[in-house]
C-alpha positions as CSV (number, residue, x, y, z in Angstrom):
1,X,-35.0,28.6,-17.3
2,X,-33.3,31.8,-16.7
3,X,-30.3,33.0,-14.9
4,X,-31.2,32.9,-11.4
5,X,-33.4,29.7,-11.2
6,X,-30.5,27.4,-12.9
7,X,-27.1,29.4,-11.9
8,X,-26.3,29.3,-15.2
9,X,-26.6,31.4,-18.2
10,X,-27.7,30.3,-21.8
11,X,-26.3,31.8,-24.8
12,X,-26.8,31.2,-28.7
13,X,-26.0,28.3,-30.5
14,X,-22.5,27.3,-32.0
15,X,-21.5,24.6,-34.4
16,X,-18.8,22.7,-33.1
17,X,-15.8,22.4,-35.2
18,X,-16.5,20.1,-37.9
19,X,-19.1,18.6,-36.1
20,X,-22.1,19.7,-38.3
21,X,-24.1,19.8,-34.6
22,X,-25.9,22.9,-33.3
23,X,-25.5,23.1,-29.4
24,X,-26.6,25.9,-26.7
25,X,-24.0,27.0,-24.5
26,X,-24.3,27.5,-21.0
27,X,-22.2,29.9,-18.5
28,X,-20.3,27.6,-16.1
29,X,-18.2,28.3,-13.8
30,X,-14.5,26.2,-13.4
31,X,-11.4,26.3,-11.1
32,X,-7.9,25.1,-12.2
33,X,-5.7,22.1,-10.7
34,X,-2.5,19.9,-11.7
35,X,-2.0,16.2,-11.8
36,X,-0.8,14.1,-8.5
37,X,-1.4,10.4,-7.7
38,X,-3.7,9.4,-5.0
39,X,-6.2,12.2,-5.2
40,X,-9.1,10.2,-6.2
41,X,-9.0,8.1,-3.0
42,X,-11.1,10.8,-1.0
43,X,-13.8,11.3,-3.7
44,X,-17.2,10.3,-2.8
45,X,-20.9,10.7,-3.8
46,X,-22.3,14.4,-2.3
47,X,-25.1,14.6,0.2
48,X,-27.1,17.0,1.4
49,X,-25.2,17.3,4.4
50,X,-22.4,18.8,1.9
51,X,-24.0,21.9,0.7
52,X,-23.4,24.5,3.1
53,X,-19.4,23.7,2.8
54,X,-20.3,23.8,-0.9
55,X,-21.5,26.5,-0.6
56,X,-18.3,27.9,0.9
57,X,-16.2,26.5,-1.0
58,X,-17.5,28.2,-3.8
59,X,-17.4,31.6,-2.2
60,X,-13.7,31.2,-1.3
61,X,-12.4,30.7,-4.9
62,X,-10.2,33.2,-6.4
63,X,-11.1,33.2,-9.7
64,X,-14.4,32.8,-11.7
65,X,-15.9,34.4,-8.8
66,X,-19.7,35.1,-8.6
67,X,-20.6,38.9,-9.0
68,X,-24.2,37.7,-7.5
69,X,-23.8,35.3,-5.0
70,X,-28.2,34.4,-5.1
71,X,-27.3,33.2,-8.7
72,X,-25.8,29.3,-7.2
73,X,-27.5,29.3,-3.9
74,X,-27.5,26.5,-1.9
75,X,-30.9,25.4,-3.1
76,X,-29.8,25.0,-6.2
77,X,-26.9,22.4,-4.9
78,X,-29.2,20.8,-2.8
79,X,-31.8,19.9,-5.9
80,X,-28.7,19.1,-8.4
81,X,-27.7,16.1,-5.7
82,X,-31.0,15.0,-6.2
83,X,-30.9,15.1,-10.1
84,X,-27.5,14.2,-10.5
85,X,-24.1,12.6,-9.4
86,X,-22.0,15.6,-7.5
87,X,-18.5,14.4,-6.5
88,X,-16.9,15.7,-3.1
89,X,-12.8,15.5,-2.5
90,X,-12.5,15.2,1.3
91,X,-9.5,15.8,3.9
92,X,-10.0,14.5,7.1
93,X,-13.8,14.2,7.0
94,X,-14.3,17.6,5.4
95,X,-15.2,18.5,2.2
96,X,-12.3,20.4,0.3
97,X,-13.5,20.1,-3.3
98,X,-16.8,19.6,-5.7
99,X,-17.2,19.0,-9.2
100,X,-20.9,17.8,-11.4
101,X,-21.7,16.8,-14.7
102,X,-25.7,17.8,-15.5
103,X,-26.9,14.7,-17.3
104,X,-29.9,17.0,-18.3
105,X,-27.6,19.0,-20.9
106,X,-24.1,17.5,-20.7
107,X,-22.1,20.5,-19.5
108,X,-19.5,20.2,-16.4
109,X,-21.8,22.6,-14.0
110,X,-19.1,22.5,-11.4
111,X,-15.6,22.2,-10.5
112,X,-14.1,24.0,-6.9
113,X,-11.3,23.4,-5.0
114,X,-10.6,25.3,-2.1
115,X,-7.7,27.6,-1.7
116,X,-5.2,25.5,0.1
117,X,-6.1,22.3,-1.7
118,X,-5.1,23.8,-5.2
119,X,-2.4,22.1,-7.2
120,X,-3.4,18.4,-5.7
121,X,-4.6,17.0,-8.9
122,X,-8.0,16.8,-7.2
123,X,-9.4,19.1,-9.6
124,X,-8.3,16.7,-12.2
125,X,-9.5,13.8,-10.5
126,X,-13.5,15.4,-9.5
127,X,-13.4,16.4,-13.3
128,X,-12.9,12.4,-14.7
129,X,-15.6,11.4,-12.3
130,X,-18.1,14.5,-13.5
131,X,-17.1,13.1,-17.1
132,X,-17.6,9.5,-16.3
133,X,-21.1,10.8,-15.2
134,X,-21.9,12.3,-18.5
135,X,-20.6,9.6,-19.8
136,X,-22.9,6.9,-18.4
137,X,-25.7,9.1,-19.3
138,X,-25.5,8.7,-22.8
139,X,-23.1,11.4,-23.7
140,X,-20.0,11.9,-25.8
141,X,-19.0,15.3,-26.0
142,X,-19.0,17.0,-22.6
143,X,-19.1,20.9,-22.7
144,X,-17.8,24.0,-20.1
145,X,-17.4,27.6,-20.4
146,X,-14.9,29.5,-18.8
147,X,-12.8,32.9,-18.4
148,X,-10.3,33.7,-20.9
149,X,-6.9,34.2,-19.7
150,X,-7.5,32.6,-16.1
151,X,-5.9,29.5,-14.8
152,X,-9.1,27.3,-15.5
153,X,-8.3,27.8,-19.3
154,X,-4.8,26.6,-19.1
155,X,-6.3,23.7,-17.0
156,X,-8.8,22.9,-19.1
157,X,-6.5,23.2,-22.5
158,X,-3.6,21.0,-20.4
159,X,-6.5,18.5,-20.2
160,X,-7.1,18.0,-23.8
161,X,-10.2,20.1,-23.8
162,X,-10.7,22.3,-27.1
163,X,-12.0,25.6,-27.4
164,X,-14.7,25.6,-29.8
165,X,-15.9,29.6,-29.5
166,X,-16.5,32.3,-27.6
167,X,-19.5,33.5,-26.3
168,X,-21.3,37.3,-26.1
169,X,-19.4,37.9,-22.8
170,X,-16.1,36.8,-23.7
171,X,-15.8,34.1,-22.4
172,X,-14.6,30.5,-23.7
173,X,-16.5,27.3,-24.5
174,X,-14.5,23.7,-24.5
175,X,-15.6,20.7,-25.3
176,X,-13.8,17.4,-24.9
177,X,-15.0,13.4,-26.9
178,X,-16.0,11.4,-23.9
């Protein structure tokens, strides 16, 4: 599939560290948050009815920013719900957060938090579930790529992820046992 039908880019194949297994990798966008109890209480299953604040959400971040917004339009959010589990953190009845695991390749495809919400260890908490997805699906390495340097990286390293490469844009791929 290319670019702008999956929201994703696909790169060249990598060995993972000692692993002896060829993988693609895949362009995904993250966000970065910290640990606090309790945040899992307002996750739930995403609907359709969620994609347009999605959809925001994803348009508000600050970093890991989409230079072409038509590459994850809300079509594509709408037809991953129907493929997929997608995870929504809510406040009050409103959507604040989003994560998903693709069980068609085992890469995180997803993880937003709004501004405001940062910090709340929802992040953390949408990310188990998306790897608890994965997870049920028959995987046991899940995989992400994200910017060097940004706060998703820290995240992502403070999570016991492990970067594995880079790819041709610079940017870095984890992967974490499941």
């Amino acid at each position: 599939m290319s670019i702008e039908s999956r929201g994703i880019a696909w790169g060249r194949v990598f060995e993972y560290p000692g692993s002896g297994s060829a993988q693609s990798y895949c362009y995904q966008q993250t966000k970065r948050h910290h640990v606090k109890r309790n945040s899992s209480m307002n996750i739930r299953r995403a609907v359709q009815s969620d994609v347009s604040r999605m959809m925001e959400i994803r348009h508000l971040v600050r970093e890991n920013r989409l230079s072409d917004p038509n590459l994850v339009t809300a079509d594509h959010c709408a037809e991953f719900i129907e493929r997929s589990e997608m995870w929504v953190w809510e406040d009050e009845g409103v959507v604040q957060a989003f994560a998903a695991g693709d069980i068609r390749d085992g890469w995180i495809w997803a993880l937003f938090v709004a501004p405001g919400y940062e910090g709340r260890g929802i992040g953390q908490a949408l990310l188990s579930m998306s790897c608890e997805t994965l997870r049920t699906a028959g995987y046991t390495v899940a995989n992400l790529v994200t910017a060097e340097g940004t706060r998703a990286e820290r995240f992502y390293k403070e999570n016991g992820w492990t970067v594995a490469s880079k790819n041709g844009r610079g940017e870095l791929l984890f992967y974490k046992p499941l």
